[in-house]
Structures are given as structure tokens and as C-alpha cells.
VOBA-544600 format. One line per 8 residues: for each residue x, y, z of N, C-alpha, C, CB. Coordinates in steps of 0.1 Angstrom, whole numbers. Glycine has a CB too. Layout:
X:Y:Z:X:Y:Z:X:Y:Z:X:Y:Z  ...;
END
This chain:
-596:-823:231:-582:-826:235:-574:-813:236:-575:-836:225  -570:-807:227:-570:-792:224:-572:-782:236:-582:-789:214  -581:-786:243:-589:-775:253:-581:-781:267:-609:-776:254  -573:-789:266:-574:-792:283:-552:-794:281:-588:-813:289  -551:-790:271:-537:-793:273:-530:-778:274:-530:-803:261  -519:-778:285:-513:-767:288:-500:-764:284:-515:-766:299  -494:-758:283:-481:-753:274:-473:-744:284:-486:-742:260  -461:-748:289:-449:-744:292:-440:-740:286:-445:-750:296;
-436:-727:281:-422:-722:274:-414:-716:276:-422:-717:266  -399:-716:273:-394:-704:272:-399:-686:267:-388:-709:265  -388:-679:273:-393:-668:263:-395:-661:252:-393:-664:263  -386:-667:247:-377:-665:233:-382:-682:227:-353:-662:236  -395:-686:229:-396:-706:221:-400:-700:208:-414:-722:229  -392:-709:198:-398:-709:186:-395:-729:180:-389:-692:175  -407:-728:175:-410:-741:174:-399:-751:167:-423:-741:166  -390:-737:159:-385:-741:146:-369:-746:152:-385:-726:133;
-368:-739:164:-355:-744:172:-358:-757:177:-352:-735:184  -368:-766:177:-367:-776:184:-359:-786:175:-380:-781:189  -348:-797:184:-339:-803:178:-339:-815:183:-328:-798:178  -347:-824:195:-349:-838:197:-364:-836:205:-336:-845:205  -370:-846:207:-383:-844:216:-379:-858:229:-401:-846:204  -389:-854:241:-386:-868:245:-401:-865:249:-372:-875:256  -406:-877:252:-424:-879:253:-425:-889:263:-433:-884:237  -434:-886:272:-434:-890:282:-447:-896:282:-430:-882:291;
-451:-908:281:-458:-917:286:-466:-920:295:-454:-922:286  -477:-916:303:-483:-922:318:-496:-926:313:-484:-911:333  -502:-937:321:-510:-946:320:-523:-931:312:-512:-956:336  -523:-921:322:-533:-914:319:-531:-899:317:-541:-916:329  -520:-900:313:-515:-881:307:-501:-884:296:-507:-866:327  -498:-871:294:-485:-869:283:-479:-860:285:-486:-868:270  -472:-857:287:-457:-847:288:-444:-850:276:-449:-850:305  -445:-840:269:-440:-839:258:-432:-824:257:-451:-841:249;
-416:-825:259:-403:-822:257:-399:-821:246:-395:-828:262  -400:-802:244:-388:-800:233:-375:-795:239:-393:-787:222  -366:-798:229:-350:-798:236:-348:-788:224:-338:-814:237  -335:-780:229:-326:-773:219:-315:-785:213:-320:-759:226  -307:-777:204:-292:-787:201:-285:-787:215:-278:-779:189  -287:-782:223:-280:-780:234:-284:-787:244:-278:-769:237  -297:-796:241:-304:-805:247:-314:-797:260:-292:-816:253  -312:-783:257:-322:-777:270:-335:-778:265:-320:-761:277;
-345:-781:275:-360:-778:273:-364:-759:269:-366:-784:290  -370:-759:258:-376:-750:256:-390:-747:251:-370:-746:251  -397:-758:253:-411:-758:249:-416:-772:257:-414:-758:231  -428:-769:262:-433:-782:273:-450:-785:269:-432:-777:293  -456:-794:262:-467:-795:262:-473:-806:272:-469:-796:250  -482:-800:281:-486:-810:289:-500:-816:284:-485:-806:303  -505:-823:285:-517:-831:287:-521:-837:299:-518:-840:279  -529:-830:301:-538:-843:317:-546:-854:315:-551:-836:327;
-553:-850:305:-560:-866:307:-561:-870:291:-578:-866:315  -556:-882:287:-553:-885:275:-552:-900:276:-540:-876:269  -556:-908:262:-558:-922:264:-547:-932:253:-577:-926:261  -539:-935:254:-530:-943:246:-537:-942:230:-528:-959:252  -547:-944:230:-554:-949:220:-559:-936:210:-565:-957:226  -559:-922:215:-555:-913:211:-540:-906:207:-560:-909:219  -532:-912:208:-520:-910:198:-521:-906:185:-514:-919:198  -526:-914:180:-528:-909:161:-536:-897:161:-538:-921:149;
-542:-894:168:-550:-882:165:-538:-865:168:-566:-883:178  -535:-873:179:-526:-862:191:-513:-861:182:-522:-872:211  -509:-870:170:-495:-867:163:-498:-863:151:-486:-879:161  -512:-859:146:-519:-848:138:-523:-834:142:-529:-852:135  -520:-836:153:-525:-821:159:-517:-810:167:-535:-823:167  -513:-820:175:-502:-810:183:-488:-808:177:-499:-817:199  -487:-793:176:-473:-788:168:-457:-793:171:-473:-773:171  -459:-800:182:-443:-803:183:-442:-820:177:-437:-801:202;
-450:-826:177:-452:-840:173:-456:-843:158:-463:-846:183  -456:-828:153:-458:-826:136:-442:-825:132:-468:-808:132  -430:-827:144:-418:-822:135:-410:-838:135:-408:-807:142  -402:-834:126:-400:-849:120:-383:-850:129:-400:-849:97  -378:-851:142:-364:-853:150:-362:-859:156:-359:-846:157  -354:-865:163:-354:-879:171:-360:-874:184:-338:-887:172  -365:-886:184:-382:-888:196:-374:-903:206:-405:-896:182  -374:-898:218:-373:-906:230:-388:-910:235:-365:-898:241;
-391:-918:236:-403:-923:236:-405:-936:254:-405:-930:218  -408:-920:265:-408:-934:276:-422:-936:281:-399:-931:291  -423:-949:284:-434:-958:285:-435:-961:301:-433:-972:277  -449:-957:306:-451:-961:322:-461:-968:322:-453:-951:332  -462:-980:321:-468:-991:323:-466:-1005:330:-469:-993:313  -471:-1009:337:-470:-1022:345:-461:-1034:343:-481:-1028:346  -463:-1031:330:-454:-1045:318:-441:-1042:316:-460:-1045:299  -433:-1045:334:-420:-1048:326:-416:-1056:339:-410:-1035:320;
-399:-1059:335:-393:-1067:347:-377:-1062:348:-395:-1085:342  -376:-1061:358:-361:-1059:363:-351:-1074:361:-362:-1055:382  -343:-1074:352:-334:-1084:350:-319:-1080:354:-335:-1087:336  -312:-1088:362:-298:-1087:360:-288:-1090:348:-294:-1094:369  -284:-1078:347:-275:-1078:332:-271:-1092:324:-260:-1072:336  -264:-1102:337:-259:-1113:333:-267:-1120:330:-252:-1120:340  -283:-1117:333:-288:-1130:328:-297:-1125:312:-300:-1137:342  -295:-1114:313:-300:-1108:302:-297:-1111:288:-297:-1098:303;
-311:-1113:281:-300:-1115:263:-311:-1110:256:-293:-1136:256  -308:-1106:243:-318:-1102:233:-328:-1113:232:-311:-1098:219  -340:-1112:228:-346:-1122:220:-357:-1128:233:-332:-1136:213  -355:-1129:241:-357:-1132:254:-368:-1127:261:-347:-1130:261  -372:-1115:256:-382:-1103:266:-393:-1108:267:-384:-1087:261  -395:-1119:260:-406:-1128:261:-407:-1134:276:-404:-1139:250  -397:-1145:277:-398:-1149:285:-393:-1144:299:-395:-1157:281  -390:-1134:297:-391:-1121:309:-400:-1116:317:-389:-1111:306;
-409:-1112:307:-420:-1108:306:-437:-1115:307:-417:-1104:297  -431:-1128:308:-445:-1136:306:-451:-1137:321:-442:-1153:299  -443:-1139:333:-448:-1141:346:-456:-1125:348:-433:-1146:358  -454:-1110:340:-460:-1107:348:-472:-1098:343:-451:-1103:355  -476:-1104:332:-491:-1105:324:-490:-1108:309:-499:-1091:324  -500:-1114:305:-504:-1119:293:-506:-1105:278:-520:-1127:298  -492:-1112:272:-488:-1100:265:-498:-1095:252:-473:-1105:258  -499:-1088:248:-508:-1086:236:-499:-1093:217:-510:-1064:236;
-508:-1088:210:-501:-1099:198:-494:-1088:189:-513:-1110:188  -479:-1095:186:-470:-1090:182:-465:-1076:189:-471:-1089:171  -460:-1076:203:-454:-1065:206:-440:-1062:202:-454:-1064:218  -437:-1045:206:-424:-1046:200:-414:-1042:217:-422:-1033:185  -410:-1052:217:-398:-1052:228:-386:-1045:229:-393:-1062:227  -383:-1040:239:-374:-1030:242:-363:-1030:255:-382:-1020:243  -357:-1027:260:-349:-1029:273:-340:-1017:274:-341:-1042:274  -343:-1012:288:-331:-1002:292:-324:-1003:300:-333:-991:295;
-310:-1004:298:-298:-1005:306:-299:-996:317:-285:-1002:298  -294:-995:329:-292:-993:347:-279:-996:352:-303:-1003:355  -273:-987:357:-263:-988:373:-250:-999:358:-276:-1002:394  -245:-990:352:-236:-996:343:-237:-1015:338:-222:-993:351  -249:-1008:330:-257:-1025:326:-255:-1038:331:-255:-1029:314  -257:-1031:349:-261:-1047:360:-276:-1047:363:-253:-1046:380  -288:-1040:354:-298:-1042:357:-304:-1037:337:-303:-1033:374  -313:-1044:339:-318:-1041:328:-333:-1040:328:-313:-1049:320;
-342:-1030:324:-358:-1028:323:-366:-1031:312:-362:-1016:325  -370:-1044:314:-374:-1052:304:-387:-1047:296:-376:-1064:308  -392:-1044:291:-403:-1036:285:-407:-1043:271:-398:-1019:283  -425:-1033:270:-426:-1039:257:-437:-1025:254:-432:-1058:256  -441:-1024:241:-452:-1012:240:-460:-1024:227:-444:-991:232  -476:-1016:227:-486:-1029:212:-477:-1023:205:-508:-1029:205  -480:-1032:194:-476:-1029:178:-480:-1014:173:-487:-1040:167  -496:-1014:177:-503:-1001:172:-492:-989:174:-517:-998:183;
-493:-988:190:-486:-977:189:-472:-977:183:-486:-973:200  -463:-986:186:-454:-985:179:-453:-982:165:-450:-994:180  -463:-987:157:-460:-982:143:-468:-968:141:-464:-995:130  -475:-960:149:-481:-949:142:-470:-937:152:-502:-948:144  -460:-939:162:-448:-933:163:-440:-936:155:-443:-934:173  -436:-950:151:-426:-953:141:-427:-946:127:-427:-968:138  -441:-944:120:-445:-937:108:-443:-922:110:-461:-941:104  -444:-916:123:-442:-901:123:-430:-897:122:-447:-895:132;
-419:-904:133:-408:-900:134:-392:-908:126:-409:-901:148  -385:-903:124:-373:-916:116:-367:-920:126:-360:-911:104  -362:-912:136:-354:-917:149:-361:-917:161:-343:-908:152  -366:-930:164:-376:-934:176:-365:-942:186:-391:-946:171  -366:-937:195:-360:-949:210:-368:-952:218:-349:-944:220  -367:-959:222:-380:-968:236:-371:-973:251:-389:-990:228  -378:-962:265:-372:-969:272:-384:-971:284:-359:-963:276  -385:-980:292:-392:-981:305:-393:-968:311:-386:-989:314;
-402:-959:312:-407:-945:323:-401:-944:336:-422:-947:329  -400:-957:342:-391:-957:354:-380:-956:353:-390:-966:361  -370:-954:341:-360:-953:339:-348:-941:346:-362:-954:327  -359:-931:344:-354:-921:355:-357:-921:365:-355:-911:354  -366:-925:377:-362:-929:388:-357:-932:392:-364:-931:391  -352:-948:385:-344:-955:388:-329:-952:388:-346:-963:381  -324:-944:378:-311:-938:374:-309:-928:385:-310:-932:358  -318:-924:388:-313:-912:400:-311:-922:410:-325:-897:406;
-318:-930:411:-314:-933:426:-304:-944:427:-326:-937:434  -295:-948:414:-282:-956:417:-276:-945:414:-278:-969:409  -276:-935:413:-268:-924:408:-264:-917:426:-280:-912:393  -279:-918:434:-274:-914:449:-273:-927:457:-284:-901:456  -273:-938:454:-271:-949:464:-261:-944:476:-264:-963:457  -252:-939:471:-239:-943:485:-248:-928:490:-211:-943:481  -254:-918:491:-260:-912:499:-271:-916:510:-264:-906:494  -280:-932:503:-290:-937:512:-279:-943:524:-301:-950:503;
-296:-947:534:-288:-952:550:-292:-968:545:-298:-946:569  -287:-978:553:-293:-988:555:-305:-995:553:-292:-988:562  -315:-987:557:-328:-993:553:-332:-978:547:-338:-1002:566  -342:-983:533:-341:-967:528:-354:-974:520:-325:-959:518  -366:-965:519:-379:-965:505:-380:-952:503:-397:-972:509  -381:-954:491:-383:-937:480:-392:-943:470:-365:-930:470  -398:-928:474:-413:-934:456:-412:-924:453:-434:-939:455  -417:-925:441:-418:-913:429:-434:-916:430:-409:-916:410;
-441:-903:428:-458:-900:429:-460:-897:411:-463:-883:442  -472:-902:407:-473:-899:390:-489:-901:393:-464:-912:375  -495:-887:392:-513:-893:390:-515:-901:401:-517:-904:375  -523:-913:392:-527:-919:407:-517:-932:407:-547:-926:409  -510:-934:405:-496:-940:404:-485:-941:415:-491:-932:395  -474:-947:419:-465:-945:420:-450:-956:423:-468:-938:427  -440:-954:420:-432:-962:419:-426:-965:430:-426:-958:410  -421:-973:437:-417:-978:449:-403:-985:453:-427:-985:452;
-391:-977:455:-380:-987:456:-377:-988:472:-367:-981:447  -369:-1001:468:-364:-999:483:-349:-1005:486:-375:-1007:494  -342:-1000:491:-327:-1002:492:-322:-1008:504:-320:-989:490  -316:-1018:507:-310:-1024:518:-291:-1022:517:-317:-1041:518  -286:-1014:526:-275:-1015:529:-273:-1010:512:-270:-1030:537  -277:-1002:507:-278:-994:493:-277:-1001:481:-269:-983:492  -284:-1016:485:-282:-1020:469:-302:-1024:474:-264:-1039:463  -306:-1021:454:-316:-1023:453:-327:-1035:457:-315:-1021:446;
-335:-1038:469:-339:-1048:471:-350:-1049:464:-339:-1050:482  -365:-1042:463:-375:-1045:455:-374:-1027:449:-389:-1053:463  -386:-1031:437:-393:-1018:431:-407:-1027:426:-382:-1007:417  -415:-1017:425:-425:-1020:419:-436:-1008:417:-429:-1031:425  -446:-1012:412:-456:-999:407:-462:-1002:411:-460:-994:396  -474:-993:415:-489:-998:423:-498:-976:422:-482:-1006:449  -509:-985:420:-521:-976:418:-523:-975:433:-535:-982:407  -527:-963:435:-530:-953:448:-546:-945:445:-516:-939:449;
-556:-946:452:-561:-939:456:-566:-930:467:-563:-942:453  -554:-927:478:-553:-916:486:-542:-920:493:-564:-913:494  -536:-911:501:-522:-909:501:-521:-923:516:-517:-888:504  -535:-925:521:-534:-934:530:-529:-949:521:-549:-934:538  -530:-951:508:-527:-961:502:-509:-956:504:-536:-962:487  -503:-954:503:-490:-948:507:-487:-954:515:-489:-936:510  -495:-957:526:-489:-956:539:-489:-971:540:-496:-948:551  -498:-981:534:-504:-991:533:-490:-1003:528:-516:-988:522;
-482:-995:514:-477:-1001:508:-463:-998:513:-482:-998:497  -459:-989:518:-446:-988:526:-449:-1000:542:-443:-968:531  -456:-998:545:-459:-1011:559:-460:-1022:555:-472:-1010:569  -462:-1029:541:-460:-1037:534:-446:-1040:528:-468:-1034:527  -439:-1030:529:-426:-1031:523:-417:-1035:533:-420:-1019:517  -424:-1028:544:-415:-1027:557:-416:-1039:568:-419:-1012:565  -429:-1049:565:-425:-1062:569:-421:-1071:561:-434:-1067:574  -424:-1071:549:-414:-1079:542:-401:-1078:541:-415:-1081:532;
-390:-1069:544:-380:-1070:541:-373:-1065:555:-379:-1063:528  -383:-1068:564:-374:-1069:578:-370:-1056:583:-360:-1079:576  -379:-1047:578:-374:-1033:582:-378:-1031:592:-375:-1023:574  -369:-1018:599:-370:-1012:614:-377:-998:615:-353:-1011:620  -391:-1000:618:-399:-984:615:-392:-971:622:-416:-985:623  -384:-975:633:-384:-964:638:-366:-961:632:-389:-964:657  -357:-970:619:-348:-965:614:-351:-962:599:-339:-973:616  -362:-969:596:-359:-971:578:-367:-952:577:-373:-990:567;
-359:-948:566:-364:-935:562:-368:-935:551:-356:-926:564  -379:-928:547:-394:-931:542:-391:-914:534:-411:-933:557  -385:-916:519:-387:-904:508:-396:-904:498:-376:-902:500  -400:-890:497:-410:-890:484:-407:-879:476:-426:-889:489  -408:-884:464:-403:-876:451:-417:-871:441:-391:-886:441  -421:-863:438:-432:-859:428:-443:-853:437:-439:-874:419  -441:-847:447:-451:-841:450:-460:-830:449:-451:-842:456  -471:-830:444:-479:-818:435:-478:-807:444:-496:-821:433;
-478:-795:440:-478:-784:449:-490:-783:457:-475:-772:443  -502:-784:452:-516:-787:460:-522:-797:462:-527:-782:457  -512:-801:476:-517:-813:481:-514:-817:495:-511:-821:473  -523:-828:503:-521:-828:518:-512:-835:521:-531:-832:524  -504:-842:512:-490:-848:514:-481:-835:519:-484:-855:501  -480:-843:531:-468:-833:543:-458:-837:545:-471:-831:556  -448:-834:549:-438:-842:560:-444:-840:573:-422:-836:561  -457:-830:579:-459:-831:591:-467:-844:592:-463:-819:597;
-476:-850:579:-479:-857:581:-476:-872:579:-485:-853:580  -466:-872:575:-457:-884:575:-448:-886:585:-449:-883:564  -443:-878:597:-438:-880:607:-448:-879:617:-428:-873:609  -460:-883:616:-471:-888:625:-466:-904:623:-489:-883:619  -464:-912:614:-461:-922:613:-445:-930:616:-467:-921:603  -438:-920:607:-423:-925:607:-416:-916:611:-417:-930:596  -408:-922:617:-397:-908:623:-385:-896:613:-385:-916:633  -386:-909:603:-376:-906:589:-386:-904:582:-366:-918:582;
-391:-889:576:-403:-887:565:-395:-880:558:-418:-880:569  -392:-879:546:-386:-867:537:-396:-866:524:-368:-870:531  -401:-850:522:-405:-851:508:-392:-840:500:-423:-846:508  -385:-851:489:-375:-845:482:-378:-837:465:-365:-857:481  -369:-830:465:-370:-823:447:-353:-831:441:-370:-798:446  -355:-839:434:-343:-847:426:-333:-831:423:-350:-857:408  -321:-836:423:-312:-827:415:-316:-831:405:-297:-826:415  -308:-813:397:-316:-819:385:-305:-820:375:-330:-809:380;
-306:-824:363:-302:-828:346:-308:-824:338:-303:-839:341  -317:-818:342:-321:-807:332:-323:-794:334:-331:-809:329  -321:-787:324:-315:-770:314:-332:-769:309:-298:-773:294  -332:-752:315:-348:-745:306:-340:-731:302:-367:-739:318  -347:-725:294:-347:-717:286:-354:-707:297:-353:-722:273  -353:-695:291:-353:-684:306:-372:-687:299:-341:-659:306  -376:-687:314:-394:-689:310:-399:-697:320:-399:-698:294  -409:-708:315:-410:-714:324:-420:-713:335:-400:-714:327;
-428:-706:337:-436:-700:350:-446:-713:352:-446:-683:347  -448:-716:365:-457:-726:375:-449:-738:369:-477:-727:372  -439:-742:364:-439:-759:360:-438:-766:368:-429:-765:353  -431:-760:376:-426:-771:394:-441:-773:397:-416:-759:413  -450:-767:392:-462:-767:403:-468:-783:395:-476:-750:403  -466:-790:388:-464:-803:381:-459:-815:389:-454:-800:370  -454:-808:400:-444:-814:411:-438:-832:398:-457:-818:432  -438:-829:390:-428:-846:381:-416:-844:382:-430:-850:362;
-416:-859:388:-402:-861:387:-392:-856:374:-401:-873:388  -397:-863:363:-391:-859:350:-389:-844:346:-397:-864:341  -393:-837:353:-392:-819:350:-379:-819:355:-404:-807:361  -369:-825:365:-358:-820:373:-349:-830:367:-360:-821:389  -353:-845:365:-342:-855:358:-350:-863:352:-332:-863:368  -337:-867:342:-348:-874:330:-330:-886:327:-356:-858:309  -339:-898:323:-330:-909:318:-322:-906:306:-338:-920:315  -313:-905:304:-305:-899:289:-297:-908:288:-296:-884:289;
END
């Protein structure tokens, strides 16, 4: 494990300055954020390929997950549901959650507020993990992974057109929204195995919701630096192709060399 994880720092990082962490979650890697008091990133441990189930090992070993500060803890997993505020209530994530797979036993439930708590991201993480983060850290929070996608993009709504899809790219992953007249019509997650699966699932979006190919404009956020995702080759298809870098919300510490080349979203904005 040890051998395949890579390290992003400042120049001046010392371990002893780190003052919150936030840990990032994907089905099949980890990205793990040290912050100063001042909330800037100054130490970045990445992992590529890592299995949930490796956590207890990974919170014995790696030096920033040895310190005992409050840990934001986001989860990118399939298991959740978009609820409107009003219909929202504690206690409930159950039955939120049940149409959209068969939960494991005793999870611990969670929800993150959206767009001044008119949407809420219903979530859940196993027990397991929860209690061997719970045992490391005293101040744990839990929010849905999509949380910052999502927040940026009610954060630029009145910038979208009329008909508008934006995905965020993660691994073989990616998240999929789509905006009508700039309020949120669907999102959802879906596994990709080549960028033609992309194209598959936006033409899928784009007859169900009555869209106009030669208006709706077609963004993509997370894209790796070595890779055949183009805009030349996305306006082979649509006339509106943008591949975007989020403004960002997040502060580094002078350092830093290749991170962009990570092309994640969460390197530029993160849910706070």
C-alpha cells in the first residue's frame, strides 16, 4: 500500500501544523487533505488504488490519519438519494434510501444539506467503517462525495443556459447533472468504461428530458491531464462542448508541483 501512494506538499509541510483533515472517499482510491488553522491545504496524500476494507490498516500507517483533529469524512458511493428539504426529516434515511438498494445491517446514516437546505443528500456508510473512523478520530463528520459538485453548481446556476449537463469525471466514475432553465432536473452516478460511455449517457439524458442537441451545452469537470478527452472531440458531436476547471475554494501552501495533473474536482472546490 505504502509503495503506490503519492504525496503532495507544501514547502515549508510539517506534519505537526496540520489542524483538520478532510478525506475523500472513491469507490477505488483516497485523497486525503491536510489543512492549516487557516483551513489551507498543506499536505496531500493520494492513493490510487485502495479498497474500503483497507481502512484499519491505512489509519495505522499513514502519518496524517495517525493525528487525532477533526476529520470530514466524504463518501462516493451509489447509496444515496436527493430529497427536497420539505420532505425531509431525521429518522427517515431509511426509507429514503430503500428504493435505491438493499441496505447493509446497521448503517450509520447521514445527510448533507444543498442550495440553502432545499435539497438534501441522503447517505449512509457500514457500521465497520464507521466505527474504526469513529475510534481514531473524536471529531468525525459524514457527507455524500457529490456534495461538492453539487454545491458548485447551485453556487453557478444563474450562469447555466437553458438546457445545460455537467459531469464531474472520478476514475472510472462520473457524476451527471442536468439543469433545465437552471433548476436541477436529474443527477445521478454511473460507471464508465471509455469516454464513448460519456457520450452514451448524455444522449440518454438528452432524450429524456426533451433536450435540443444542437442547444443543450455539454460540460466536463475532472479531466486527467493524460487523456483523449478533448473539446475537439466533443464538438464532433455537440456544438456546445466545454471541458471546465471549477473556481476554486481552495488555499495551498507555496508547493504543490503536478497536482492539477489529478485533474479532481475536489483539488479546486470542496463542500465546507
Amino acid at each position: 500500500m505504502e509503495n503506490t501512494l503519492k504525496v503532495f506538499k507544501s514547502d515549508k509541510f510539517d506534519v505537526e501544523d496540520t489542524a483538520s483533515l478532510s478525506l475523500f472517499l472513491y469507490p477505488d482510491f483516497l485523497v486525503i487533505f491536510a489543512k492549516d488553522q487557516n483551513q489551507a491545504n498543506i499536505g496531500i496524500h493520494f492513493y490510487p488504488k485502495i479498497s474500503w476494507e483497507s481502512i484499519d490498516q491505512l489509519i495505522l500507517s499513514d502519518p496524517l490519519l495517525r493525528i487525532d483533529v477533526p476529520a470530514k469524512v466524504y463518501i462516493h458511493h451509489r447509496g444515496f438519494s436527493l430529497v427536497p428539504g420539505v420532505l425531509f426529516s431525521s429518522g427517515n434515511e431509511a426509507n429514503f434510501l430503500s428504493f435505491i438498494q438493499d441496505m447493509p445491517a446497521n448503517p450509520f446514516y447521514f445527510n448533507t444539506p444543498l442550495d440553502s437546505n432545499n435539497l438534501q443528500i441522503v447517505s449512509f456508510v457500514d457500521s465497520k467503517l464507521h466505527k474504526s473512523l469513529q475510534a481514531r478520530f473524536s471529531e468525525l463528520s459524514f457527507y455524500h462525495g457529490s456534495a461538492s459538485f453539487l454545491s458548485y453548481l447551485f453556487k453557478e446556476r444563474f450562469n447555466l443556459i437553458g438546457q445545460e449537463i455537467l459531469i464531474n469525471l472520478f476514475g472510472n466514475k462520473m457524476y451527471v447533472a442536468a439543469f433545465t432553465d437552471q433548476e436541477l432536473s436529474a443527477f445521478n452516478l454511473f460507471h464508465i468504461e471509455s469516454k464513448e460511455d460519456i457520450l452514451k449517457y448524455v444522449m440518454i439524458l438528452i432524450e429524456q428530458l426533451k433536450f435540443q442537441r444542437n442547444l443543450v451545452r455539454i460540460n466536463i469537470f475532472g479531466v486527467p491531464s493524460k487523456t483523449d478527452i478533448t473539446e475537439d472531440w466533443g464538438k464532433e458531436y455537440f456544438q456546445n462542448f466545454r471541458i471546465l476547471t471549477p473556481h476554486a475554494n481552495q488555499n495551498y501552501s507555496h508547493g504543490f508541483k503536478h497536482l492539477k495533473d489529478l485533474g479532481l474536482f475536489e483539488v479546486s472546490w470542496q463542500y465546507q
